[in-house]
C-alpha positions in Angstrom: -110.1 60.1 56.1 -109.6 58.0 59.2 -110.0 54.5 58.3 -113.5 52.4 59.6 -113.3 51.0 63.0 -113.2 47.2 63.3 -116.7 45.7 64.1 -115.1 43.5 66.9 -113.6 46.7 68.3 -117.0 48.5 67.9 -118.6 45.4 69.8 -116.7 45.5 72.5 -116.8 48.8 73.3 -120.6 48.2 73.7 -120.0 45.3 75.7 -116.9 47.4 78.1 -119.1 50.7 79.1 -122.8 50.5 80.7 -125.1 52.7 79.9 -126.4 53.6 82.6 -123.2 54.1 83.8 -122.6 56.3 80.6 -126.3 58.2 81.0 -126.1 58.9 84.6 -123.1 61.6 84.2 -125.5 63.9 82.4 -128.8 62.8 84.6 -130.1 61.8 87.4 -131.8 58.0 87.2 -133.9 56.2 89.2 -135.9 52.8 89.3 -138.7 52.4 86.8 -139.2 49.0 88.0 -138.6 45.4 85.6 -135.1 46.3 86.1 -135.3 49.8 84.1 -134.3 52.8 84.7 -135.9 56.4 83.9 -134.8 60.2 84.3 -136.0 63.5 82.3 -135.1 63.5 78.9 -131.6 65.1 77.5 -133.1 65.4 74.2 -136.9 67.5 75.1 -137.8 69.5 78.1 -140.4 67.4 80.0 -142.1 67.4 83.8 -142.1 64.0 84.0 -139.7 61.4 83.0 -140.1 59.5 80.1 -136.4 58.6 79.3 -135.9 54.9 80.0 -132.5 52.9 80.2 -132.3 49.0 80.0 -128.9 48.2 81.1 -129.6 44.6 80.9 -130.5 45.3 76.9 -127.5 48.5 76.1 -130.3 50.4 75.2 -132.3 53.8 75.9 -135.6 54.9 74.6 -138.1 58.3 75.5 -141.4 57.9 75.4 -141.7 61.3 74.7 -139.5 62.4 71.8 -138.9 58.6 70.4 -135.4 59.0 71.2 -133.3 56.2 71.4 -130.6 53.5 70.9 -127.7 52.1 72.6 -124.8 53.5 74.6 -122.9 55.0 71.0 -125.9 56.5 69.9 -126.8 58.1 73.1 -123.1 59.7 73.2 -123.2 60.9 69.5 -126.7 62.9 70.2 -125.7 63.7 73.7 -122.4 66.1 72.5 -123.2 66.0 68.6 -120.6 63.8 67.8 -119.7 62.0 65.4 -119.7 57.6 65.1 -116.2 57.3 65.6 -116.2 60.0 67.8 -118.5 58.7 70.2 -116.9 55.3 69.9 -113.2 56.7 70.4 -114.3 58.5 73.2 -115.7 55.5 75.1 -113.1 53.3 73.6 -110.7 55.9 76.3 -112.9 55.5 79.0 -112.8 51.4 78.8 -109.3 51.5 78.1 -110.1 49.7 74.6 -107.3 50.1 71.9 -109.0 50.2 68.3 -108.3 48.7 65.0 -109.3 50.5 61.7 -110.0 48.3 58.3 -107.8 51.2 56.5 -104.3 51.3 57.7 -104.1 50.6 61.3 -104.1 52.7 64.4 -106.0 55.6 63.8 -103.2 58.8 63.5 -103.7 61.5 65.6 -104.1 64.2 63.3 -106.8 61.9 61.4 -109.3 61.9 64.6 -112.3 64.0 64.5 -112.6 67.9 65.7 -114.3 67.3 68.6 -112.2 64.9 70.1 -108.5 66.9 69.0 -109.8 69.6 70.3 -111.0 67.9 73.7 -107.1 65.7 73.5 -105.6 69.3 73.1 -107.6 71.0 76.3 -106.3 67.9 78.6 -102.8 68.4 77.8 -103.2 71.9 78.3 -105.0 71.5 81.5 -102.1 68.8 82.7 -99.3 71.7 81.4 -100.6 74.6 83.2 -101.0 72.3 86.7 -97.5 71.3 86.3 -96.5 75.0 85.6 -98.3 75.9 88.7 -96.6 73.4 90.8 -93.2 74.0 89.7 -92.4 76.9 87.6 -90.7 79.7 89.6 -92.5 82.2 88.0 -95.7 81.0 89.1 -94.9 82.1 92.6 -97.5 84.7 92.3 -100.6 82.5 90.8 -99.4 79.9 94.4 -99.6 83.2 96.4 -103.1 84.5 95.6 -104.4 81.0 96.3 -102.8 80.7 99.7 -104.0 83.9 100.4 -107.5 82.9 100.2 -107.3 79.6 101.7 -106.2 76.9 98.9 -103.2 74.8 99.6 -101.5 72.8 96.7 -103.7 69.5 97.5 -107.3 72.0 96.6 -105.2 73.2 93.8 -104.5 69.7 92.3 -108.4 69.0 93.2 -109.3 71.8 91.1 -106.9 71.6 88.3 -106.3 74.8 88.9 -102.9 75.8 86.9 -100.8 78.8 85.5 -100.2 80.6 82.0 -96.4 81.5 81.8 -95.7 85.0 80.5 -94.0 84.1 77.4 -96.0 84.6 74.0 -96.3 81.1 72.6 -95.4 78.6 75.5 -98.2 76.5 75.1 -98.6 77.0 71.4 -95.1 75.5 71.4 -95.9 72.9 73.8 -98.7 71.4 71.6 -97.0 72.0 68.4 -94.9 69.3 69.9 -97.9 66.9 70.0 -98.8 67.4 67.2 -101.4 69.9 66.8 -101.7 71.8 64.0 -102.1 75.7 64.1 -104.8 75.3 62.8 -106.1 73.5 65.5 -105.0 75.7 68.2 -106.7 78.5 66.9 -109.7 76.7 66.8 -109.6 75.5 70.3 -109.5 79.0 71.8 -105.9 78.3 73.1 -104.3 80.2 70.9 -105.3 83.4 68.5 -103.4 85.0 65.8 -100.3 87.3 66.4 -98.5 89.2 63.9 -95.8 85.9 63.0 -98.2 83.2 63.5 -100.0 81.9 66.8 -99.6 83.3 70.2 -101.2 81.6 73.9 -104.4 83.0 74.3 -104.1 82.9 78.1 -100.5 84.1 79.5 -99.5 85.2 83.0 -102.6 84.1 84.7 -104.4 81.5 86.7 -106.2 78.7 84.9 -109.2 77.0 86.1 -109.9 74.3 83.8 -113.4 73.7 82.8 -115.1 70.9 82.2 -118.4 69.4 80.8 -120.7 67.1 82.9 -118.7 64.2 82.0 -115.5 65.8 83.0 -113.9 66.4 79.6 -111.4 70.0 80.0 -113.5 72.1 77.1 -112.4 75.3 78.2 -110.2 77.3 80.7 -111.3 80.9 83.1 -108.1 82.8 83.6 -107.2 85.5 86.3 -105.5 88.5 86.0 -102.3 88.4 88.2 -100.0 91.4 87.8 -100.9 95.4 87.4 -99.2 95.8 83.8 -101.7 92.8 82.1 -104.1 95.8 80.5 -106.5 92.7 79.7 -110.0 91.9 82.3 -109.9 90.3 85.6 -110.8 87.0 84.3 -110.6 85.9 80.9 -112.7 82.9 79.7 -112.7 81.0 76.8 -114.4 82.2 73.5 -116.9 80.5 72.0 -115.4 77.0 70.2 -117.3 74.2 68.9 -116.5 72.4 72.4 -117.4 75.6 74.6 -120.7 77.1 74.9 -120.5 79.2 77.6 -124.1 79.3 78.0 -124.2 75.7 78.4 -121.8 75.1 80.9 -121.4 75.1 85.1 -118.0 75.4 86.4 -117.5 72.4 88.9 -120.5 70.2 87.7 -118.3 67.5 86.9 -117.4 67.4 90.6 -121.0 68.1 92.1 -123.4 66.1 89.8 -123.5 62.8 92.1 -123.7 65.0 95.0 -126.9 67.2 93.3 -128.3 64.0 92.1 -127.9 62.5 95.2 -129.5 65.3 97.6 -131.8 67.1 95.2 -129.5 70.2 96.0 -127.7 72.3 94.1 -125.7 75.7 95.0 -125.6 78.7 92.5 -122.4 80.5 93.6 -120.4 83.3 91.5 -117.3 82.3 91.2 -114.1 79.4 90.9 -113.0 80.3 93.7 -117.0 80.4 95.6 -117.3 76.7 94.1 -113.4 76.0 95.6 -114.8 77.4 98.7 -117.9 75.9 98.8 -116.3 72.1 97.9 -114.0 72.5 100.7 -116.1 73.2 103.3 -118.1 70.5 102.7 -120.8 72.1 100.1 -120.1 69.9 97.4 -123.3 70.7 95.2 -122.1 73.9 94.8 -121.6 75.1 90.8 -120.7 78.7 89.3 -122.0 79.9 85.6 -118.3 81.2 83.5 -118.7 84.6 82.6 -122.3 84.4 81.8 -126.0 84.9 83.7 -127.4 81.8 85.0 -129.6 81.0 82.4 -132.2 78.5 80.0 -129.3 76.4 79.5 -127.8 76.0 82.7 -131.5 75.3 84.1 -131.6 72.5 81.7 -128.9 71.0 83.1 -129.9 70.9 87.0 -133.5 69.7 85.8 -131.7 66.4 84.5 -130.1 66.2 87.8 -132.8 66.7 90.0 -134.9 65.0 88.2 -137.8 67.9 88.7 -138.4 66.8 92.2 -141.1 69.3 93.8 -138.8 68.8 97.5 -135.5 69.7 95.7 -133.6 72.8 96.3 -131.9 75.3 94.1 -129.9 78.0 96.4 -128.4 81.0 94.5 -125.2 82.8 96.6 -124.9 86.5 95.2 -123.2 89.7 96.3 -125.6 91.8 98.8 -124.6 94.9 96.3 -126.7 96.4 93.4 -125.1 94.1 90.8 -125.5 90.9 92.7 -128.8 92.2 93.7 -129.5 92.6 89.5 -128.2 89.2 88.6 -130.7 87.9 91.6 -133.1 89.2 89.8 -132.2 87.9 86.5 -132.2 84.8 88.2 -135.7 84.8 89.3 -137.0 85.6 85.7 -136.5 81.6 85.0 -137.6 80.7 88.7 -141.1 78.8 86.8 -138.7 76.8 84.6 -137.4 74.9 88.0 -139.7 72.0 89.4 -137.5 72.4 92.5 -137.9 75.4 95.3 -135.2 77.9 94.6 -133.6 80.6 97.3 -131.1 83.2 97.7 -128.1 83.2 100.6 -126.6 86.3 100.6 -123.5 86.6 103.1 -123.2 88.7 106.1 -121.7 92.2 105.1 -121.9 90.7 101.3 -119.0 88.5 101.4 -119.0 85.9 98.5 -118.4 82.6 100.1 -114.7 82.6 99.7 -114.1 85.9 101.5 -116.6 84.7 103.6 -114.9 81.2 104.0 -111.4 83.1 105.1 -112.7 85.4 107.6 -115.4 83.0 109.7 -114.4 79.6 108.5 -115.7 76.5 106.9 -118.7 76.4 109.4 -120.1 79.7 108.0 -120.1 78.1 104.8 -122.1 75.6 105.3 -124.8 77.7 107.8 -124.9 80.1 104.3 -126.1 78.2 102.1 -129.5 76.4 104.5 -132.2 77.8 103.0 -133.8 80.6 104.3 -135.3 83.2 101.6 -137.0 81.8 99.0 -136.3 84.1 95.7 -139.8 84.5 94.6 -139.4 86.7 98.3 -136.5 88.4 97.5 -137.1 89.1 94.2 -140.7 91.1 95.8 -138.7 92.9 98.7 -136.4 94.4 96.1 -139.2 95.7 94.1 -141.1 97.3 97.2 -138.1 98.5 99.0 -137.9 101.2 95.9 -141.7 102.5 97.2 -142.7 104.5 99.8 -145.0 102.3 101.9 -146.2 104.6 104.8 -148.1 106.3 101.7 -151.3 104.8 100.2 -149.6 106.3 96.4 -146.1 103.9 97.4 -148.2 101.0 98.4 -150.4 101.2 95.2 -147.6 101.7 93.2 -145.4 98.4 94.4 -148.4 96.9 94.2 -148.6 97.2 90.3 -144.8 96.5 90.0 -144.7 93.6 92.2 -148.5 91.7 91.5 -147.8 90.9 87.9 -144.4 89.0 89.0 -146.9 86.9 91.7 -149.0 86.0 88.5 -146.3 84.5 86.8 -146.4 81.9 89.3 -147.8 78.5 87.9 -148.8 76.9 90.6 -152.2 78.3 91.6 -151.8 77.2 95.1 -148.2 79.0 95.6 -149.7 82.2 93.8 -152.4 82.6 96.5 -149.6 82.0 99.5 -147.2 84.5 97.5 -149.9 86.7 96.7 -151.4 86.9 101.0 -147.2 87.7 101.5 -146.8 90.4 99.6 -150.2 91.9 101.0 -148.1 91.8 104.2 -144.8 92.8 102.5 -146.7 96.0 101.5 -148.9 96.5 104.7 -152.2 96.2 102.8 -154.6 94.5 105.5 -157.5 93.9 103.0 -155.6 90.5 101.9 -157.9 89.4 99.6 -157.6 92.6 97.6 -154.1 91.5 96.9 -155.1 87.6 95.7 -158.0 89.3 93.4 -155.7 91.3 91.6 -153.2 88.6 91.6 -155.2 86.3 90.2 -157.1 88.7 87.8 -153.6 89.5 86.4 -152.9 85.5 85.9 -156.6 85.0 84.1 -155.0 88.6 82.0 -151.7 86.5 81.1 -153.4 82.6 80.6 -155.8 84.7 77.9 -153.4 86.3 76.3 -150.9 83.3 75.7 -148.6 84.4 78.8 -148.1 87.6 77.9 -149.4 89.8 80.7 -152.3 92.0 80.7 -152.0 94.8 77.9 -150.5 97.8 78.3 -153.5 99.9 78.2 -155.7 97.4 80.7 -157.5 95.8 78.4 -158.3 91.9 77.8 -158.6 91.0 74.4 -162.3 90.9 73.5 -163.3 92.4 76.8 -164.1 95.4 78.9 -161.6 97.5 80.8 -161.5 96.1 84.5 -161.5 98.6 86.6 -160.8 98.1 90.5 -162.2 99.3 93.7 -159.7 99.5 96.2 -161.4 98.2 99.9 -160.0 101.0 102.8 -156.9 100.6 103.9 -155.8 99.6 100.6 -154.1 101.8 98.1 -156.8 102.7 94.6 -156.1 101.2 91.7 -157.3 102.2 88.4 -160.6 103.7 89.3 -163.2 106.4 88.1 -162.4 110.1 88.1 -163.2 112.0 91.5 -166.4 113.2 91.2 -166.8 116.3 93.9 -170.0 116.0 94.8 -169.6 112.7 96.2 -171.4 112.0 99.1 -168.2 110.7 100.7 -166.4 114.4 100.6 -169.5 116.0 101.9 -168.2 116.7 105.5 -165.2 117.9 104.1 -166.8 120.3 101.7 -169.9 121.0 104.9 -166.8 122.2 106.9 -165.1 124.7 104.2 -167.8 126.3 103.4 -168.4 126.7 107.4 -164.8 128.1 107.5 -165.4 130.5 104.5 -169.6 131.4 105.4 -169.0 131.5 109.6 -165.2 130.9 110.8 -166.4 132.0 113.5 -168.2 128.8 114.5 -165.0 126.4 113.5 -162.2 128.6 114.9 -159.6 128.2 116.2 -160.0 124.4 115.8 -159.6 124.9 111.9 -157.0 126.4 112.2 -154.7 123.7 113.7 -156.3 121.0 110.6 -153.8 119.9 108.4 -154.3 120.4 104.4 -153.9 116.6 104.6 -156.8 115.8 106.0 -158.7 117.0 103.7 -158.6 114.0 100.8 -159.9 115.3 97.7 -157.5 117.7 95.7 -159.3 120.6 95.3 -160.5 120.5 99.0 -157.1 120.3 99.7 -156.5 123.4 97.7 -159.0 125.5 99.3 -157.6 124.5 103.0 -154.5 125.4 101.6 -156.1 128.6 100.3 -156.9 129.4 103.6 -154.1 129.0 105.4 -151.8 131.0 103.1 -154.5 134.0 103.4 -153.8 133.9 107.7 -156.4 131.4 108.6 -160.3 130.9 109.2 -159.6 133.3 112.8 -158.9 136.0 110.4 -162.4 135.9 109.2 -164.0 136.4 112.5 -163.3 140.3 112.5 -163.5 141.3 108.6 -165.4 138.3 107.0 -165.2 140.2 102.9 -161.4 141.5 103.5 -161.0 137.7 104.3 -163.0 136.1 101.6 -160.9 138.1 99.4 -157.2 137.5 100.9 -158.6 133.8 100.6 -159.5 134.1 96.7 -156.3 136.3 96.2 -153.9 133.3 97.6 -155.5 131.1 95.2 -153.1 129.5 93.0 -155.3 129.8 90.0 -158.6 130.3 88.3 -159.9 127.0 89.1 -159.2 127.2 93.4 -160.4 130.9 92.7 -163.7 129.8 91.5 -163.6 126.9 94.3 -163.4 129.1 97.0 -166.0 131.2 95.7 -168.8 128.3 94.8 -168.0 127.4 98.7 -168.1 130.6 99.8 -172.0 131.1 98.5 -173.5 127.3 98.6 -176.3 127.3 101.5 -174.8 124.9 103.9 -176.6 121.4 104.4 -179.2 122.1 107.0 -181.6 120.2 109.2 -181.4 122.1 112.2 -180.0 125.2 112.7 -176.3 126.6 112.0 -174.4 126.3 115.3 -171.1 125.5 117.1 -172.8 121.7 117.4 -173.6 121.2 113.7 -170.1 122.5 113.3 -168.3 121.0 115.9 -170.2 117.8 114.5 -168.6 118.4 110.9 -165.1 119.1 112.7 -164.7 115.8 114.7 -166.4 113.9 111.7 -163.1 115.1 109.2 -160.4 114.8 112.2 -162.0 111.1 113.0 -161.5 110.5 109.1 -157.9 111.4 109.1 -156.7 109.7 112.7 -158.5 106.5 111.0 -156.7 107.0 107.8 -153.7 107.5 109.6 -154.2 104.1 112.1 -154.9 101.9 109.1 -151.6 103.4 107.6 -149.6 102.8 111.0 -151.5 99.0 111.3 -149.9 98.5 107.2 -146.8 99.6 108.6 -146.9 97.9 111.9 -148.1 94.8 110.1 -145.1 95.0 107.1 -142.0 95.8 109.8 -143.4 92.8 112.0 -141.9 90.3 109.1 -138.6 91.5 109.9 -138.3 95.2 109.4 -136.1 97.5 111.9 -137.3 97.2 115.3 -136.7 100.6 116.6 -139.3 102.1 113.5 -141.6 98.8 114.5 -141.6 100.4 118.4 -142.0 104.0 117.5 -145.0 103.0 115.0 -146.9 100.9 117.8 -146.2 103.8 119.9 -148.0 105.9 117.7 -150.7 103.9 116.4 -151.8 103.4 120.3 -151.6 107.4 121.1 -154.2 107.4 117.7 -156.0 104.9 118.9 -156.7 107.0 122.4 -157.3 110.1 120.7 -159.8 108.6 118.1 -161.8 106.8 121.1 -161.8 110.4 122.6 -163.6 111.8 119.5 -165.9 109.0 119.5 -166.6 109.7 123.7 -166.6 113.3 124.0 -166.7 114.9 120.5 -165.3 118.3 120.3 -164.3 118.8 123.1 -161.7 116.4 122.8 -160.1 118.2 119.6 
């Protein structure tokens, strides 16, 4: 056991190291006024801060959790150290030698785990830099950095170094200071070969990765020759030092910079963050070999102190599995105070490629802010719907309206919810925001859960919902035939089927489309495979009966015939005006069906959708708009 530290030693490394100095490398502090300071609490999640530094008194306290003590406690709790641990390590930082009651300095090999295995990660960090710097055979690590744009100063910025070949350099290396094997294994350095430990990491490049206060607790490697059968980047596994869920590659080199802007940039790799730095985006932070997740939120909150104006901007690939981790993304979007957005590159360079090719000025006009993710995260679930059809718009709808009522704010959920309206090309706006915010009432009842499955509120009715026109139907009562608004469509097949005489050829040239309930649709279709209502003007039974025979089944069969003998709806007598009256009242139907489905369309490529479709769709919507005011002027005749 390591002997106890002496209490003068203990004292004045209380005295040496601030704590606010010491708590501001994990979070962002501010003034709390009577010379205090305050942040967001390391220790709970919280919206507002609570945690409150006295650096005139050493000590911390949250209001919220009942956290507290001085600058040792708030290191020991901060990285689950132990007392000497937390005291060694800011005994380092001050440049404070210490004394222990039991035999003197304290031996290397008698120091805790945490900090051996932190000691063996910065000699290893410092080995591979000077192997990268020097080493012949790291020719080939030197080259695939100059050939994206790093020179030996960003390399020495980084840390970035290189793993020689060889089976146990390192282990050898650190054997020499004194690690155990033990040890090494532990660390994730080195693993277990058939004679004893071999380098985990050999023939690559290192990046050295360090926690928020800049400790080296783990290493990402590349792949740099053909015959290493390993991945393309190998990271370090899980130790007790390195959690990869609870890391950001570069942190230790943005935090000030995030803290300082309320800005941070979500990139996907060390050489995006290298990038980024050197072009002057020095927020800019990449996950290691993980999603952005819970964790790594937690982090930026500290940083950013949940400050509604501050900015979150993720940089992914523009192909399907940037697009997916995008997405995964936006599945934590509520747990940010700050606004959060997606850059995506010009022809889906990452911004090192895109760094190379355009220059350090493309970099920084990248990541501005322009798409907020809630926005992307809607267009990539309606671009997989067909939105000129009332079926694709209904359809996103339902995919896309329960990810609007996630949103907490009420305010933002009505703004998001009158976008996607127009994202969708639904005019009826408010349609949208009722099923929004019906959905949100669904998920607050039902502890944040959603709506169930089979639309259904606990302890209440089924909801069912009228769709307004121009707006796709969703969830509705089955089609009753009868209803008075299919009349005129069913008036004019039983006009085709009792007297073509009256409707052709006019009928002839109406689409089965335009007939909107499914068996109607059936029976025009009927009709059309049997020649056509003309046919019926010189053998009206030969064509009742081709018209039954190209039935598709019993149930059209029996349509046809139930239209064929049903007394037409009369209040005047049966002529070519009653008829032409039912035949400009179903074409009118159709043309307006048609216009609002051009406006939707019209209305969803104004927001930035292809402007050669956005011209041909005016184009048409004004010829409909003509031929519908025809109708309206002139009737039949115009048909």
């Amino acid at each position: 056991m390591a002997g106890r530290i002496n209490d003068e030693d203990v004292k004045a490394v209380r005295d040496a190291v601030p704590i606010d100095a010491v708590v501001s490398e994990y979070l962002q502090l501010r003034n709390a006024g009577g010379g205090n300071l305050k942040g967001l609490c390391p220790f709970h999640d919280e919206k507002s801060p609570s945690f409150q530094v006295s650096p005139s008194k050493g000590f911390f306290h949250c209001f919220g959790c009942q956290e507290g003590g001085d600058t040792i406690t708030f290191v020991m709790k901060i990285d689950h150290l132990t007392f000497s641990e937390a005291v060694e390590r800011l005994a380092a930082q001050a440049g404070i030698t210490l004394r222990y009651e039991e035999g003197g300095y304290n031996p290397a090999h008698q120091r805790g785990e945490r900090i051996r295995l932190v000691e063996a990660h910065k000699l290893a960090a410092e080995w591979y830099a000077e192997q990268l710097a020097s080493a012949a055979e790291a020719e080939a690590g030197r080259l695939f950095l100059a050939e994206r744009g790093f020179d030996q100063g960003a390399a020495l910025h980084f840390g970035v170094g290189y793993s020689p070949q060889g089976w146990d350099h390192l282990t050898r290396f650190l054997r020499g200071k004194g690690f155990t094997d033990k040890e090494l294994v532990l660390s994730g350095l080195a693993q277990e070969g058939r004679r004893g430990p071999i380098d985990r990491f050999r023939g690559r490049l290192m990046w050295p990765i360090r926690d928020i206060g800049g400790e080296v607790v783990g290493f990402g490697a590349r792949k740099l020759y053909e015959a290493d059968n390993g991945p393309k980047y190998l990271n370090t596994p899980e130790t007790p030092i390195y959690k990869k869920s609870q890391v950001l590659y570069g942190i230790d080199l943005a935090k000030k910079e995030i803290a300082k802007v309320s800005r941070a940039v979500v990139v996907e790799g060390y050489t995006d963050v290298m990038a980024c730095h050197l072009a002057g985006v020095t927020t800019a932070i990449a996950t290691c070999g993980t999603a952005f997740g819970g964790e790594h939120i937690k982090i930026l909150r500290r940083l950013l102190m949940d400050n509604g104006s501050a900015r979150v901007i993720f940089t992914f690939d523009g192909d399907a599995a940037g697009q997916k981790a995008a997405l995964r993304a936006f599945e934590d979007d509520q747990k940010f105070a700050a606004e959060t957005y997606i850059a995506v590159a010009p022809d889906g360079m990452d911004p090192c490629d895109l760094r190379l090719a355009k220059g350090d000025d493309a970099v920084l006009d990248l990541v501005e802010p322009r798409t907020p993710l809630f926005e992307f995260a809607l267009r990539q679930i309606v671009a997989r719907y067909d939105l000129d059809t009332p079926g694709g718009r209904a359809a996103a709808l339902d995919e896309a309206a329960p990810v609007v009522a996630r949103i907490k704010n009420s305010g933002a959920q009505h703004e998001v919810a009158v976008q996607l309206a127009g994202l969708l090309g639904i005019l009826d706006t408010q349609f949208v925001v009722k099923r929004v915010a019906q959905l949100a009432r669904w998920a607050r009842d039902r502890g944040g859960r959603g709506p169930a499955q089979d639309g259904r509120q606990r302890g209440g009715p089924r909801q069912e919902f009228a769709a307004p026109a121009g707006a796709p139907a969703v969830r509705g009562p089955a089609l009753t035939l009868r209803n008075p608004v299919f009349a005129t469509e069913r008036e004019l097949l039983k006009l085709a089927l009792q007297r073509p005489e009256l409707v052709s050829p006019a009928f002839d040239a109406y689409g089965v489309d335009e007939f909107t309930a499914p068996p109607y649709a059936a029976v025009r279709q009927a009709i059309q495979d049997a020649g056509g209502a003309e046919h019926g003007t010189a053998d009206p039974h030969e064509y009742l009966v081709r018209v039954r025979e190209a039935a598709p089944d019993d149930t059209v069969r029996a349509m046809v015939t139930e239209l064929a003998v049903e007394a037409i709806l009369l209040r005047r007598e049966v002529d070519e005006a009653y008829a032409g009256a039912q035949l400009v009242t179903v074409r009118r139907r159709a043309v307006e069906r048609r216009i609002r489905d051009l406006s939707s369309t019209v209305a969803r490529l104004g927001t930035g959708g292809d402007p050669a479709r956005l011209a041909a769709a005016q184009n048409e919507l004004w010829v409909l708009q003509q031929y519908d005011q025809a109708l309206r002027e002139r009737g039949a005749a115009a048909l």
